[in-house]
N, C-alpha and C positions, 0 to 999 in steps of 0.2 A: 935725949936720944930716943928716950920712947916713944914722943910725939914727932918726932922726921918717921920715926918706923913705921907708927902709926899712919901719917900722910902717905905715903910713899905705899903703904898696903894699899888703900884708899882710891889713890888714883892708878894701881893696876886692875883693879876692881875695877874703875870706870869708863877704864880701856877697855877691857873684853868685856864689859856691858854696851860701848859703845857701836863695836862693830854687827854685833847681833842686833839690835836697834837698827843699825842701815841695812842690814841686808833685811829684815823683816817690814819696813818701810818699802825698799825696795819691791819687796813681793807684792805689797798691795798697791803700789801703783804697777807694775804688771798688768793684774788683776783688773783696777782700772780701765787700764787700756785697751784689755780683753772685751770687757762691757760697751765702751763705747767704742769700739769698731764694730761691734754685734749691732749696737743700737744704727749704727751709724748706716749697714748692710741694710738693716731691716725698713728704717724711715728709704732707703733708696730703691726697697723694695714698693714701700705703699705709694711713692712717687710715679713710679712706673706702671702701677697698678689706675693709678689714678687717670695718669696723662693715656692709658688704652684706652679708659672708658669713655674718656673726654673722646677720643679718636671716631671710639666705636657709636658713640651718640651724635655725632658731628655727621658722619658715611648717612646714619640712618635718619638725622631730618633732614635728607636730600633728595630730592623726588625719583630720581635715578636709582638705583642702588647695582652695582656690579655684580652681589653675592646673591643667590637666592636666601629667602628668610629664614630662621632655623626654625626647625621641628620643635615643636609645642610640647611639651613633658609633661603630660594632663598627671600623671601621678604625684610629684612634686611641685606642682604649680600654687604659686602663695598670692592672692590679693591684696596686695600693700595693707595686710593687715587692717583689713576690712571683713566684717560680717558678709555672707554671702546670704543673701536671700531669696529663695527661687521659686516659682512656683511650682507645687509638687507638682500637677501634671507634666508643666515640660521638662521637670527633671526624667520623671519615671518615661516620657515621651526619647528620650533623648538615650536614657540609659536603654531601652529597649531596641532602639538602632541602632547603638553602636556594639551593642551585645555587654555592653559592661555590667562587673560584679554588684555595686554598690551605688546607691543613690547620690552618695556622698562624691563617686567619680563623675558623676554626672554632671553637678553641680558645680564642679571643677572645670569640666569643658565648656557648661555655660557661661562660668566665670571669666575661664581662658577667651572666652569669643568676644563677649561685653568687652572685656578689658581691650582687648587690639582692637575691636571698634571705637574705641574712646580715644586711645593713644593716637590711631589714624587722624582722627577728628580732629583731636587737638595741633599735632603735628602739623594739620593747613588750615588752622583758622584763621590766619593770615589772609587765608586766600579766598578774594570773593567770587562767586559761583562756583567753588569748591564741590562736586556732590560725591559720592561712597554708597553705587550702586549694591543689592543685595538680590542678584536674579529675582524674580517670580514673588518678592518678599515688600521690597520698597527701597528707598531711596532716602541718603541723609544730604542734606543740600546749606549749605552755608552763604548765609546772603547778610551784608552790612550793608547798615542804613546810615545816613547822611543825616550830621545834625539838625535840626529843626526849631524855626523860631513859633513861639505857641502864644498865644495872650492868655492871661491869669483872667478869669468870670471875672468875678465882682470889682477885683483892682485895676485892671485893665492894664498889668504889668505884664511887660511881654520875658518870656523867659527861652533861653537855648536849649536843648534839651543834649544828652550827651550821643558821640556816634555809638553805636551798639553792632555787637556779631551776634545773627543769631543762625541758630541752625535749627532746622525743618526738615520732619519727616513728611515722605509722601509715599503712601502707600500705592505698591502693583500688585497685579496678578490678581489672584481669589479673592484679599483683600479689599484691592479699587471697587471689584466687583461685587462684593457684599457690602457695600458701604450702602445707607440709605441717604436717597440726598429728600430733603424736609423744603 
């Protein structure tokens, strides 16, 4: 008799441990669920984020563009985490035209100009007689050359050589003019 009393305490014991056990399973898949719906917003977030950029980078290697450029943020402006190296006169040249504080802005604007020069440049290297006028200053000019059969000196092995893009500055204005020709 003691041992059925025994049993029988036992298994009401393991009833009402049981139902506390589900409901507390319960809560952490809840909880679960909580997280990855979060998770689930957030990755639809960086999707959307992604497929702008992809939009936004597609608009702009287009020779066209509908929107004008956006304004250049010389104060928060970052060179793909590159050293900038400038030469201190045309920073201090630079910083005294445009009336800015610090040397260091300066050298941000040059950076700023370099860098859209480059991106321009690259964005049509595609394209042959490409050039990127700079008023009174020069001219960047993109001209591809056609492979080339060459013969080796001494072996008299003829070799191709690879097509090449190259770009060429040509200098105007004060520049051409000061140049000495030899």
């Amino acid at each position: 008799m003691f041992r059925l009393a025994h049993n029988v305490l036992q298994e009401t014991k393991s009833m009402t441990a049981v139902p506390s056990s589900i409901e507390r399973a319960g809560n952490e898949l809840a909880d679960i669920h909580k997280d990855v719906y979060r998770l689930e917003k957030q990755i639809e977030t960086v999707r959307e984020t992604v497929r702008r950029v992809a939009e936004e980078r597609s608009v702009s290697d287009q020779r066209v563009s509908s929107r004008p450029p956006a304004p250049i943020r010389i104060v928060r402006y970052q060179l793909r985490s590159r050293p900038l190296k400038t030469n201190p006169e045309l920073s201090a040249r630079v910083q005294q035209s445009l009336n800015l504080e610090t040397k260091k802005e300066a050298e941000i604007a040059v950076g700023a100009v370099v860098d859209a020069l480059e991106h321009t440049l690259l964005n049509n290297l595609g394209v042959d007689g490409f050039s990127l006028k700079l008023g009174g200053f020069g001219k960047f000019k993109v001209r591809h050359t056609k492979p080339i059969a060459r013969r080796v000196g001494f072996s008299g092995e003829t070799v191709i050589t690879k097509k090449k893009r190259k770009i060429r500055f040509v200098p105007l204005g004060m520049l051409r003019a000061s140049e000495t020709n030899n």
